[in-house]
N, C-alpha and C positions, 0 to 999 in steps of 0.2 A: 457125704457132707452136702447141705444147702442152704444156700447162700439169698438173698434176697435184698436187691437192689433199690431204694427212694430216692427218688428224688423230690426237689421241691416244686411243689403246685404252679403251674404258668400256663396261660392260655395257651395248651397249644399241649405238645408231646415232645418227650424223647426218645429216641429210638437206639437199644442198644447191638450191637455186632460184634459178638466174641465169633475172631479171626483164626486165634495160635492159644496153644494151652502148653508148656512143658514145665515140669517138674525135675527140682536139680538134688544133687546127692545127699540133702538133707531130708530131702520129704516135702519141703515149700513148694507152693504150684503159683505159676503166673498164668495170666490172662492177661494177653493182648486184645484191649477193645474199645472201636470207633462207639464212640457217643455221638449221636445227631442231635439237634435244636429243632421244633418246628414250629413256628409260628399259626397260633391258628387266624383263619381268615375267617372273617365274619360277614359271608356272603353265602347262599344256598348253590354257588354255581361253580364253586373255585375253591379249589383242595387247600392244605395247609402250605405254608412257605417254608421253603429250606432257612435256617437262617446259619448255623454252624456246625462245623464239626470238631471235634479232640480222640485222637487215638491216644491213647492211656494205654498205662500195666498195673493188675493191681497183683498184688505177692497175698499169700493166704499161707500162715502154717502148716507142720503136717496133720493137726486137729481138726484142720475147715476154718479156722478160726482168721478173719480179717486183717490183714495188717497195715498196709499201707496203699497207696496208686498214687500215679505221679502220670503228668500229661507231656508226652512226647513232643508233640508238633501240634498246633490247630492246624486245618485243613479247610481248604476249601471245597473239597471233592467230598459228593454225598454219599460216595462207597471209596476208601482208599483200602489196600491190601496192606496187612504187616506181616509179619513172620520173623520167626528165632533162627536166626544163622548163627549162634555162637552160644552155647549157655555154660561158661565156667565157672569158678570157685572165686573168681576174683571182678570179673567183667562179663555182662548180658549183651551179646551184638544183635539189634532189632533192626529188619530191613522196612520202609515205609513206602511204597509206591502210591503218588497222586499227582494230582494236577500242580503248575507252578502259578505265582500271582496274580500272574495274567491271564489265565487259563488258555494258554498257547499249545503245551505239550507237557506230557508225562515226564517225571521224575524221579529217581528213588533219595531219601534220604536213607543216611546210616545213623543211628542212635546205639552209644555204647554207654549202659548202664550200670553201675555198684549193684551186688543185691539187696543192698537198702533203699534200692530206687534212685539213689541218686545221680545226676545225667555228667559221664564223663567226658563223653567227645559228642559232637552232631554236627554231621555235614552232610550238605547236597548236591550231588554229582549230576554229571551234564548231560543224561538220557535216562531212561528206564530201565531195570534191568533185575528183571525178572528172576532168573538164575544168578545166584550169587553163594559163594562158598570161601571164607575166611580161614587164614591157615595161624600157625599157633604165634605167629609176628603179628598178627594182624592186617596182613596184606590179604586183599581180596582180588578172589579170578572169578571172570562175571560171563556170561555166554548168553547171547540176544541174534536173535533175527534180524538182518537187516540188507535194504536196498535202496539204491541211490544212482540214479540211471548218471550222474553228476562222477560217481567216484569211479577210478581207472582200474582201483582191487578188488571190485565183487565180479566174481564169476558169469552170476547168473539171477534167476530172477527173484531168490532170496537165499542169500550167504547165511553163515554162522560166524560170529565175530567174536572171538575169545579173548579176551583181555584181563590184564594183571594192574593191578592199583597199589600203590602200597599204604599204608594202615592209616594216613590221613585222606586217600582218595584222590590222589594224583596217580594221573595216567603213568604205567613205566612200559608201556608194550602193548599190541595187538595184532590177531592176527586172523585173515581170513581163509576160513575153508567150505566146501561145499562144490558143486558140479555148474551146468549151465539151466539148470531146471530150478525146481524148488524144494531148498531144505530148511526146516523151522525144529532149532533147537527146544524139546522137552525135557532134560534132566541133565545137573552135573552134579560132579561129584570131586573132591578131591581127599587122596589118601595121607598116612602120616606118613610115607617116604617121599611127599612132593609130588607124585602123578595125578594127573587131571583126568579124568572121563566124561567125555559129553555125548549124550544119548540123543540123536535126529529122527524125525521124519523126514522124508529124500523121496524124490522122483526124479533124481540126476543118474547119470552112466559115465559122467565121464569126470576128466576133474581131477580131483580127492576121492571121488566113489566110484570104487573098478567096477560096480556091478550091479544092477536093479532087476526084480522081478516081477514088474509091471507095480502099476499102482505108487503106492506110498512103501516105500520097506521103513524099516527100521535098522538105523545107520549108527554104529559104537564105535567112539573114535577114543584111544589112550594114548596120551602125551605124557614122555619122559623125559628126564635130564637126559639121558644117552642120546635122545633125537636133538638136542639140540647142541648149535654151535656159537650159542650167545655164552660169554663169560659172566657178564656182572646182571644180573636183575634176571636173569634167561627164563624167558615160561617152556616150559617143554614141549621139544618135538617139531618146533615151529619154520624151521633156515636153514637150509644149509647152501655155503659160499660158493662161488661161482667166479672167474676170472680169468680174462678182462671181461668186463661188464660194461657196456658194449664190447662186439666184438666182431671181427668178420669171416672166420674161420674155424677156431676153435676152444673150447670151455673148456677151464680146468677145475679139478673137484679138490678139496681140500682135506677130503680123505683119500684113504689109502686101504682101501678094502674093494671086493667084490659088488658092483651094484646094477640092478636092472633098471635099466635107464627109460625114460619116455616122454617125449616132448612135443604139445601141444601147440595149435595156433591160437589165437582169441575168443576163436568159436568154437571152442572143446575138441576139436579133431585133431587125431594121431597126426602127426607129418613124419615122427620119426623115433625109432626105439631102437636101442641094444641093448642086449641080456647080457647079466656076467660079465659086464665090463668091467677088467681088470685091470686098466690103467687107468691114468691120471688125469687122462684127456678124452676128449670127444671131439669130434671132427664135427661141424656142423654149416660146410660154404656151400653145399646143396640148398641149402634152404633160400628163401625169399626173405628179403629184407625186410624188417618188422620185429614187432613183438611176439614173445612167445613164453609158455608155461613149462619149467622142467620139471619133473618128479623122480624121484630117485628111492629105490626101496635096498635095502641091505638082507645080505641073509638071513638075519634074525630079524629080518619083519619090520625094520625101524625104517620108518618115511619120512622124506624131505621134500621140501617145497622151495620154487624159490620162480621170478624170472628173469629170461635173459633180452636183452634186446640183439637182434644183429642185423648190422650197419653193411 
């Protein structure tokens, strides 16, 4: 099919940017696409002037055949990113990444659509966030890079920050993983039994990531309901409990299985490990007073995270 785009005559140009294309189980195809403004300037030394932008979607039969477009957001940013996080029989989930009105810092909106184009929810949540995956509630788990020499939970010189939103885009959880080096999340994913996967680039060894071989690896992290110890809202894989918390002698675990234990200071280094620990307890009044990182692996592979402080 082809399609061919007018607009109307204005000094100056528009510039069009198809982003996202998918087609849903009818055969109808959408396109996601920033439309720019540009004012022309009428000077020999001085380019044209940005004056706006609108990310649109426009829906096209299964013939080619035009049917409607509807404008998401106008924007201020002369290139924003969209993309289809959701395309079902009922609601379209569009993700919009741009500037906010002040042009301070990046954003993502969420735009939930009818297939008639029409706009059922939109909101704009409080960072950027690039990887985002929606589950069949509509709750969104989102994974971004991030550092803040200010915050007490990042490892290192950039974490992984996984977080869960529920379907109006209020925070319900987050959680940081990564080593003391640098790791920048590239893909997630989430399955229909609830499990998350988030695919890193890593230069860490220690941490969350038992192991590097020089360079940048590539780091596959899977979070299950089984790893975690959260009841209501729980993102998988993320906690598991510890007590007393502080403590001056020794931590107790809240299961009751076999785990290999290993606990860190602030600067990613071992201080102290047992394998196959088979109680309920660890003894920990060797150590120096301070904070520290535990980890805890079970025989089926399932890892936990948590810290402890001892006093």
């Amino acid at each position: 099919m082809k399609q061919n785009f007018r607009t109307a005559p204005i000094q100056g140009h528009y510039d069009f940017d198809i982003q996202a294309m998918h087609e849903d189980g009818q055969g109808n195809t959408y396109l996601l696409v920033q439309i720019e403004k540009w004012e022309l300037q009428f000077c020999t030394d001085c380019a044209d002037e940005f004056v706006d932008a609108w990310c649109k979607v426009f829906k096209f039969d299964p013939q080619g055949q035009f049917v409607d477009h509807t404008n998401l957001k106008t924007t201020r940013a002369v290139v924003s990113s969209m993309n289809f996080e959701q395309l079902g029989d009922e609601s379209i989930t569009v993700q919009i990444n741009d500037i906010n009105a002040v042009d301070t810092k990046l954003l993502t909106t969420i735009c939930r659509i009818s297939p008639d184009l029409t706009i059922q929810d939109k909101f704009e949540m409080d960072e950027v966030y690039y990887l985002i995956c929606e589950d069949v509630d509509g709750n969104l788990v989102t994974s971004r890079n991030i550092f803040d020499a200010e915050d007490p939970e990042i490892k290192g010189l950039s974490d992984v920050l996984v977080s869960k939103f529920d379907s109006d885009g209020n925070l319900l959880e987050q959680t940081y993983f990564g080593g003391s080096s640098w790791d920048f999340p590239r893909a997630l994913s989430l399955t229909n039994d609830g499990a998350v996967y988030f695919l890193t680039n890593s230069e860490s060894t220690d941490f969350d990531v038992t192991e590097n071989f020089e360079g940048q690896d590539i780091w596959l992290v899977k979070l299950t309901e089984e790893g975690s110890t959260r009841v209501e809202g729980g993102l998988p894989g993320l906690s598991l409990s510890v007590f007393p918390n502080p403590t001056t002698d020794f931590v107790r675990f809240n299961l009751n299985e076999p785990l290999d234990i290993s606990i860190y200071n602030m600067q990613g280094g071992l201080v102290l490990r047992k394998q196959k620990n088979t109680s309920q307890l660890m003894n920990i009044s060797k150590l120096s007073v301070g904070e520290y990182v535990l980890r805890a692996i079970t025989e089926d592979g399932i890892g936990y995270m948590t810290r402890i402080v001892k006093i």
